[in-house]
C-alpha positions in Angstrom: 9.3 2.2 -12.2 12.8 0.6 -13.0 14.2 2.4 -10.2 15.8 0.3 -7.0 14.1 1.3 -3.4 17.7 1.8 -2.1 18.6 4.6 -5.1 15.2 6.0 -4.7 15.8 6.3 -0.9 18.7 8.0 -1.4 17.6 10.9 -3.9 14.5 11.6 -1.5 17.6 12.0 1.5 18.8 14.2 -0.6 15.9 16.0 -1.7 14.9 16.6 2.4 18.5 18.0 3.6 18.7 20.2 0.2 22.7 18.6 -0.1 25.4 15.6 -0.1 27.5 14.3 2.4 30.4 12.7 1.1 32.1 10.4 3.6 34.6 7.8 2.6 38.5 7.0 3.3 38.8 9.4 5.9 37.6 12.0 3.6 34.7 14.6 4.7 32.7 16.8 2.5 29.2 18.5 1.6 27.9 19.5 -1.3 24.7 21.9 -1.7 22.5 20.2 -3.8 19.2 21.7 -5.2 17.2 20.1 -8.0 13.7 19.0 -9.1 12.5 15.5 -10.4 10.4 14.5 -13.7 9.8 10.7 -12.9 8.4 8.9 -16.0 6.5 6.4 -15.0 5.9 3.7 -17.5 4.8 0.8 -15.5 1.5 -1.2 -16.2 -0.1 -1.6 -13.3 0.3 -1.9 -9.4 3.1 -4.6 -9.8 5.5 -1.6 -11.7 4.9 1.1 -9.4 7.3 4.1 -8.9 9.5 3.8 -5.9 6.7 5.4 -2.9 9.8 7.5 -1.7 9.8 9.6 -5.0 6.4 9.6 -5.4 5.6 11.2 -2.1 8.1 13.7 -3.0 6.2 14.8 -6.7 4.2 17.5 -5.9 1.9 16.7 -9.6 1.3 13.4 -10.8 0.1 14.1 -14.3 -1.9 11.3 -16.3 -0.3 11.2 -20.0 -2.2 8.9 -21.6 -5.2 10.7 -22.7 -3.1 13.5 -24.3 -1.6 13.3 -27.6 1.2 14.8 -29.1 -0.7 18.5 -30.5 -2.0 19.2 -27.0 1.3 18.0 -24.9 3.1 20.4 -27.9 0.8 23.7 -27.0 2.2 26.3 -26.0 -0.7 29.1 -25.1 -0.6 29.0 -21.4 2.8 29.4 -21.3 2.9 32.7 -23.6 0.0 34.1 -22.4 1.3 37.4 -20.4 0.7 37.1 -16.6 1.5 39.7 -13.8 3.2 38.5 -10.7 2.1 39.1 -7.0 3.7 41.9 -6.1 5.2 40.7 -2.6 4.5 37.3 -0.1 1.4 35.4 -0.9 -1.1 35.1 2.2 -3.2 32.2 3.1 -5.9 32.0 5.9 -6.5 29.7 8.6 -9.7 28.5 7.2 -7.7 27.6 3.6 -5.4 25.7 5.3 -7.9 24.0 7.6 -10.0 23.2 4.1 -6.7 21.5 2.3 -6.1 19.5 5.0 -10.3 18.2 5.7 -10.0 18.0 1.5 -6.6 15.5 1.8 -8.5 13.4 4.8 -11.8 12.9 3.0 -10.1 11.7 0.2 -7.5 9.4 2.1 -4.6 11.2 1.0 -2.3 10.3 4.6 1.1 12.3 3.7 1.6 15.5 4.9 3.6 16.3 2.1 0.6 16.8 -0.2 -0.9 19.1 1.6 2.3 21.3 2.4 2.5 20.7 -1.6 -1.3 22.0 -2.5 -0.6 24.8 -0.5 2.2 26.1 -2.4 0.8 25.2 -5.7 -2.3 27.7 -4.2 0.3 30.4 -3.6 1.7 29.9 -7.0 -1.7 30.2 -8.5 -2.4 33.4 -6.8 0.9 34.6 -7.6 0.7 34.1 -11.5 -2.6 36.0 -11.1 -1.2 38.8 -9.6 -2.8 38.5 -6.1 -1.3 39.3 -3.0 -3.8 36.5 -1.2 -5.1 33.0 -1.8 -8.9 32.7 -2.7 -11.2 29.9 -2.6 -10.6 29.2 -6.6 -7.1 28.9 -6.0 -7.2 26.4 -3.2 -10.0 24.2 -5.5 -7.3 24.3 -8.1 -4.8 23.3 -6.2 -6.6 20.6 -4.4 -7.5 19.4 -8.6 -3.9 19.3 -9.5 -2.4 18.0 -5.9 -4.9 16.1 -4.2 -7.0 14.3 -6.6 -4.2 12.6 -8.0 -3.4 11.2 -4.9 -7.0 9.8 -4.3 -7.3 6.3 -2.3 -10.8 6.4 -1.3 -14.2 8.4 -2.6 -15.4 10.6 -0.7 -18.9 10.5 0.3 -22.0 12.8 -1.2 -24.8 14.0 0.0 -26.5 11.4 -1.7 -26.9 8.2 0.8 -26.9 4.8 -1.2 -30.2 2.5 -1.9 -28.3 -0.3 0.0 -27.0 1.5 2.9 -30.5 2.5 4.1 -31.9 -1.5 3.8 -28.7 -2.1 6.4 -27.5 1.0 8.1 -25.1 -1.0 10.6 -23.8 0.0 14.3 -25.3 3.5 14.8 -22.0 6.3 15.4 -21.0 6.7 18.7 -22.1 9.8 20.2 -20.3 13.0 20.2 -22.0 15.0 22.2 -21.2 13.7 25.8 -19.6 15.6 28.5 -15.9 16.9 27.3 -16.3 15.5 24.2 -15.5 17.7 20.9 -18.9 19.5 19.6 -19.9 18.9 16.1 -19.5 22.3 13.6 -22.7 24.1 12.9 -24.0 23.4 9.3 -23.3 27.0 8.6 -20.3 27.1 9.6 -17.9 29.1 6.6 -14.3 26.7 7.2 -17.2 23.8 6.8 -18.3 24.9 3.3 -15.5 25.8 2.7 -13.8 22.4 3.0 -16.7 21.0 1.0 -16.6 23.6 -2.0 -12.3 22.3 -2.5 -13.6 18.6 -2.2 -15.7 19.2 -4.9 -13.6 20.4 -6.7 -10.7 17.3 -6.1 -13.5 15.1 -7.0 -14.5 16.2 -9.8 -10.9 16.0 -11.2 -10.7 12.4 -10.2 -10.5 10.2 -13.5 -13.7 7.0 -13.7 -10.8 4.2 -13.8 -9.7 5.5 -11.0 -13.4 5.2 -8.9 -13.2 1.9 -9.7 -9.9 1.0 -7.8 -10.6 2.9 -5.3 -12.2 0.8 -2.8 -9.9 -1.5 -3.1 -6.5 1.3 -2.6 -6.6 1.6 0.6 -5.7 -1.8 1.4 -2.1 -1.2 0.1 -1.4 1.1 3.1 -1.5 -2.0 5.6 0.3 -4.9 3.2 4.0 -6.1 3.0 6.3 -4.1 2.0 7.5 -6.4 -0.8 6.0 -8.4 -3.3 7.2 -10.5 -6.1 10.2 -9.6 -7.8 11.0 -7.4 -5.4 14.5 -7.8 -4.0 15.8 -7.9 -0.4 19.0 -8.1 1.3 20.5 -12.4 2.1 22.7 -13.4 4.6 24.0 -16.2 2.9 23.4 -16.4 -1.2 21.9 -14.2 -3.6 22.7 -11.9 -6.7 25.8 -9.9 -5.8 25.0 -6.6 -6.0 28.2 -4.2 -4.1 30.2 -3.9 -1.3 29.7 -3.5 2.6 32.3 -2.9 5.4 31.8 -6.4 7.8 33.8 -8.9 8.8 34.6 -12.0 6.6 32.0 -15.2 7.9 30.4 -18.2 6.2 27.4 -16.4 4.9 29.7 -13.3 4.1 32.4 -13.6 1.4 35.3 -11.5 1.5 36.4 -9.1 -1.5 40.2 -9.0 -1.2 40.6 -6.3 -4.1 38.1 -4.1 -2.4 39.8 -5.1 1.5 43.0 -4.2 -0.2 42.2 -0.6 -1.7 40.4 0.5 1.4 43.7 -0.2 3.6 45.9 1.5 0.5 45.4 5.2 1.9 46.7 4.2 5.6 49.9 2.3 4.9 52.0 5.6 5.6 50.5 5.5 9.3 50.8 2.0 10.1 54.1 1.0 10.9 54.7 -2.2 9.4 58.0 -3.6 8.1 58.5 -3.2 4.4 56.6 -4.9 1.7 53.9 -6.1 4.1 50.4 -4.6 4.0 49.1 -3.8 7.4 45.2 -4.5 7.3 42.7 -3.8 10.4 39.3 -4.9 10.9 38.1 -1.7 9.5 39.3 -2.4 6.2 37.4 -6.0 5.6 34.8 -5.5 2.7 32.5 -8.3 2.2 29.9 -8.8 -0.7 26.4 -7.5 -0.4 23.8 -10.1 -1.9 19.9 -9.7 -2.5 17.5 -12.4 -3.4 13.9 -11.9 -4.7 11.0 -12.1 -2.2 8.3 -14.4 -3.1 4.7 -13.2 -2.4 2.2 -15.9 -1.7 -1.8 -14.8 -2.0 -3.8 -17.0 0.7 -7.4 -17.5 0.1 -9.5 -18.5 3.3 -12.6 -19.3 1.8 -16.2 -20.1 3.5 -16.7 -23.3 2.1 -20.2 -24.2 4.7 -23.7 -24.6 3.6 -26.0 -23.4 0.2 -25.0 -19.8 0.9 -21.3 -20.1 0.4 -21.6 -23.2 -2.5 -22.1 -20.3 -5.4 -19.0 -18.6 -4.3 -16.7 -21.5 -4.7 -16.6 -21.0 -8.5 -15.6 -17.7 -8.2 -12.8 -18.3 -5.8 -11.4 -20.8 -7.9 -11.5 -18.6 -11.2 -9.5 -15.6 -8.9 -6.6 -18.2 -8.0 -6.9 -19.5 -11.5 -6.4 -16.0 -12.5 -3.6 -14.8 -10.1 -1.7 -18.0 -11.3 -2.1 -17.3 -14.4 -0.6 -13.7 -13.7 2.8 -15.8 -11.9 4.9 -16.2 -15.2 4.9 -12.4 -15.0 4.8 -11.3 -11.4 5.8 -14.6 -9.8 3.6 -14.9 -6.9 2.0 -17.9 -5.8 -1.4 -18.7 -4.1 -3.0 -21.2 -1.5 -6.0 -22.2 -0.8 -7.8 -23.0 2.6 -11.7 -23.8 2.6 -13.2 -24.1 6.3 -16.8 -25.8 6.8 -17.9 -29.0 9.2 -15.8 -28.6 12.0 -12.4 -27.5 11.1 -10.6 -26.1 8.2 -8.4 -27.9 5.4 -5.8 -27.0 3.1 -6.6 -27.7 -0.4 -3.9 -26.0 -2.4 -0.6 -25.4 -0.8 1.6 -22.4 -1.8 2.1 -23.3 -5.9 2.5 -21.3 -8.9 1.6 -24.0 -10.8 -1.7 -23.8 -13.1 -2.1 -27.0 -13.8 -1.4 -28.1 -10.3 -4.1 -25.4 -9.1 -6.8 -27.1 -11.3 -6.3 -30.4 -10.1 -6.7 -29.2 -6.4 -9.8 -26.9 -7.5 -11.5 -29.5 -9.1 -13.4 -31.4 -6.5 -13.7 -28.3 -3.6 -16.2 -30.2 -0.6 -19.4 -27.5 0.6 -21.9 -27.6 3.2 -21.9 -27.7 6.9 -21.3 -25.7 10.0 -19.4 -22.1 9.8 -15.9 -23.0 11.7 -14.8 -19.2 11.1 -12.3 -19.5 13.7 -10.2 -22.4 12.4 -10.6 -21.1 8.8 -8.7 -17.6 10.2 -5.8 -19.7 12.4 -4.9 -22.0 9.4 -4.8 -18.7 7.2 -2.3 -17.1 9.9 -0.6 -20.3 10.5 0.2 -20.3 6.6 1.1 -16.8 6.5 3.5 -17.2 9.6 5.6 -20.3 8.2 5.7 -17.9 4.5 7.3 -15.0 6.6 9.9 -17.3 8.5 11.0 -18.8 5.0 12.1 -15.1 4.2 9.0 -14.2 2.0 5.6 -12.0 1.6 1.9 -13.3 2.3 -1.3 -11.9 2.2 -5.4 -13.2 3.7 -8.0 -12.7 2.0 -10.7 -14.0 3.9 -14.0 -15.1 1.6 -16.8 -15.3 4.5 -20.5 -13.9 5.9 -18.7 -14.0 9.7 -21.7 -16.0 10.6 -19.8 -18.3 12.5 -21.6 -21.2 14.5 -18.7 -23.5 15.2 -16.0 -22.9 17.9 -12.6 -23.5 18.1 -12.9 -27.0 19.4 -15.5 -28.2 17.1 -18.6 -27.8 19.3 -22.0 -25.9 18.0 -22.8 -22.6 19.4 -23.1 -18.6 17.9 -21.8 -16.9 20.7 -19.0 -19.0 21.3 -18.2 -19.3 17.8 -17.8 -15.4 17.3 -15.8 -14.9 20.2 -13.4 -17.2 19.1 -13.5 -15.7 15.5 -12.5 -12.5 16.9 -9.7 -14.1 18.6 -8.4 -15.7 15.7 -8.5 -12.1 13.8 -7.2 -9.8 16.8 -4.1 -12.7 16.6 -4.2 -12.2 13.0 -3.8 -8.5 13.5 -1.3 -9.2 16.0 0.7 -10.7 13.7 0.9 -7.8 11.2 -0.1 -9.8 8.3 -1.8 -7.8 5.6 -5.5 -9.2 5.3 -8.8 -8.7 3.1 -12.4 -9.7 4.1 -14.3 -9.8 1.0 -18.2 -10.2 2.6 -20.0 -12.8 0.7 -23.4 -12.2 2.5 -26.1 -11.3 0.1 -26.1 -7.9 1.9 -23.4 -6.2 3.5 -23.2 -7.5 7.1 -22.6 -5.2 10.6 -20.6 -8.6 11.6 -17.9 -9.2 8.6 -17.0 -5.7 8.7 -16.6 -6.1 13.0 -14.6 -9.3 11.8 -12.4 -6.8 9.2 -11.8 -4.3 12.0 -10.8 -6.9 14.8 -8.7 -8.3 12.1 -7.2 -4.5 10.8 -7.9 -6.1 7.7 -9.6 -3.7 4.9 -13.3 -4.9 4.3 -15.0 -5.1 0.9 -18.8 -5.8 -0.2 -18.8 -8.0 -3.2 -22.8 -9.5 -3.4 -22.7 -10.2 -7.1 -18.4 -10.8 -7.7 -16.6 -12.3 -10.1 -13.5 -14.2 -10.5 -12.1 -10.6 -12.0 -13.2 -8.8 -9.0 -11.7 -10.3 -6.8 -8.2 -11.4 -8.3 -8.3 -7.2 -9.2 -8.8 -7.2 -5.0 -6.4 -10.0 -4.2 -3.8 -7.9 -5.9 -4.8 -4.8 -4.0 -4.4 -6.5 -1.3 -0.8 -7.8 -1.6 0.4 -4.6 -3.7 3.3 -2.4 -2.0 
């Protein structure tokens, strides 16, 4: 987790073209270059994550924590005698076709892990002496490769209480003219699929369900967060050497200009004692500064619905800045209601500053959802030009009855709501609708899909909740 994204980047070039190019001083060369990785990742949390590139790389991501030093010390599987496969290992169509249904149900987007499960399933079947892969040797695989990799949980049989009390927008139809016909419920590649996802889930650990609605949100936010570093034009930590001409935000290293033009001085004719120096020689210093990561809570701040959710909101931005000695992020906070939207905590990673702007947070009033989302993207926007990270998350029902201009009216007032979030989308800022409504609404999770924001059903949160979704929501 200590690892730098550029060295990281690096190894997993290597890894993909199996060798090293070495290019420097006129000097051409390449090296064949096989070799595994053990990562050891000792991070605590999403904030100390291993660099993604190496991750997606690891075919087994191995949890440690629950095993103590007798069982990591057994040796029995490894001695116990095992015949190889006596030639190539064959997989069928309808294997492959399961892995790959398997790695969609449960989110798992890289192709990699897949290609990975599938020779982890010929490995099985080869230790065992099989010539073929079975259906046990792809649920293994799927266990070892798959599960690990888990962001969402896939749905059961089993339907939930609270889905049937609000089923939402009925599916679109599949079977209209030239549209794709659905697969008979007897269909072999069908149970097949389901017998391997079975077997993924049940491998997937509890803490893990309980993050899990909220991982998927990571796919979609900035790609840096506090205490991440990223390259400066002018400023910064030095941290090496580019070839670039000298300019006011670019310092020149004379030593390093100097021993790059060394090796040509034979075929530069220059009078004696003189050092002949092109443009290709100029090495200036590289700099990096941290990126700051700012958390923007847009919260629904109109009538007796929304008044018991203020304490909550102000106990997550309590929480994340209590978090900012360590991760050093900051958070803002925007309550809409009446007719427009106000700003009642500016970007600040300062606790006692926070609790003097939470202390006294207005309620009641009309729903002005679309001028709570524009002062949430506005925000965002002017972070981004400074240089730095922000993240929505948007605390609402999306039943907006306030327009743009102020005037009262439903229809209006959702049309422009989903204006403001298609421009939020637009943006590419990374967003979260946490639904407030006392049931999960067909409307806030329109709102989360006009927004590309990821949408999340908290009825009965807490300030732990949703800082623990906040985070999500801003991870890397």
């Amino acid at each position: 987790e200590r690892l730098g994204a550029a060295t990281a980047a690096r190894i997993a070039q290597i890894m993909d073209a199996g060798g090293i190019a070495v290019e420097r001083d006129g000097l051409q060369d390449w090296c064949a270059a096989r070799f595994a990785i053990i990562a050891l990742d000792e991070g605590i949390g999403a904030e100390e994550a291993a660099p993604a590139a190496l991750r997606d790389r690891a075919a087994f991501w191995l949890d440690l924590d629950a095993v103590t030093p007798r069982e990591a010390g057994c040796d029995a599987v490894a001695s116990a005698p095992r015949a190889a496969a006596p030639g190539p290992v064959a997989v069928t169509d309808a294997i492959l076709a399961a892995l790959c249904a398997a790695a969609a149900r449960l989110g798992v987007a890289s192709p990699r892990a897949v290609l990975f499960a599938l020779d982890a399933a010929r490995a099985i079947a080869a230790l065992e002496g099989r010539d073929a892969v079975t259906d046990e040797d792809a649920g293994t695989a799927a266990r070892l490769v798959l599960a690990p990799r888990a962001t969402i949980v896939p749905e059961t049989g089993d339907a939930p209480t609270e889905a049937a009390s609000d089923p939402g927008p009925p599916p679109p139809a599949e079977d209209a003219p030239g549209g794709g016909a659905e697969r008979p419920m007897d269909d072999p590649v069908e149970r097949l699929a389901d017998r391997v996802l079975a077997a993924a889930r049940a491998a997937l650990p509890r803490d893990l369900l309980d993050g899990m609605p909220l991982a998927s949100a990571s796919a979609s936010a900035a790609p840096g967060r506090s205490g991440t570093r990223a390259p400066a034009t002018g400023g910064g930590r030095p941290t090496g050497l580019r070839p670039g001409m000298p300019r006011p935000n670019a310092r020149l290293d004379v030593v390093a200009t100097l021993r790059a033009a060394a090796p040509w001085q034979r075929l530069r004719s220059r009078a004696p004692g003189r050092i002949a120096v092109r443009s290709g020689d100029f090495r200036v210093i590289r700099t990096e500064r941290p990126i700051r990561s700012t958390t923007i809570f847009v919260v629904d701040a109109s009538g007796s619905a929304a008044l018991h959710r203020l304490a909550e909101a102000k106990g997550a931005v309590e929480l994340l800045l209590g978090e900012s000695y360590v991760r050093r992020d900051r958070a803002a906070l925007i309550a809409f209601r009446g007719r427009a939207a106000e700003v009642l905590l500016p970007p600040t990673g300062s606790l006692v500053r926070a609790r003097r702007g939470l202390t006294a947070m207005p309620a009641g009033g009309g729903t002005p959802l679309a001028a709570g989302i524009e002062a949430g993207c506005a925000m965002a926007a002017t972070l981004r030009r400074r240089g730095e990270t922000a993240s929505v998350v948007l605390l609402t029902d999306a039943r907006a009855n306030v327009a743009r201009d102020g005037t009262p009216g439903r229809l209006r007032a959702q049309a422009d709501a989903a204006a403001a979030a298609k421009a939020l989308r637009a943006a590419g800022i990374p967003a979260l609708l946490i639904d407030i409504a006392p049931r999960p609404s067909a409307d806030a999770r329109l709102l989360a899909a006009e927004a590309g924001a990821r949408w999340l059903a908290l009825p009965q949160a807490d300030a732990v909740l949703l800082s623990r979704a906040a985070r999500t929501a801003a991870a890397a």
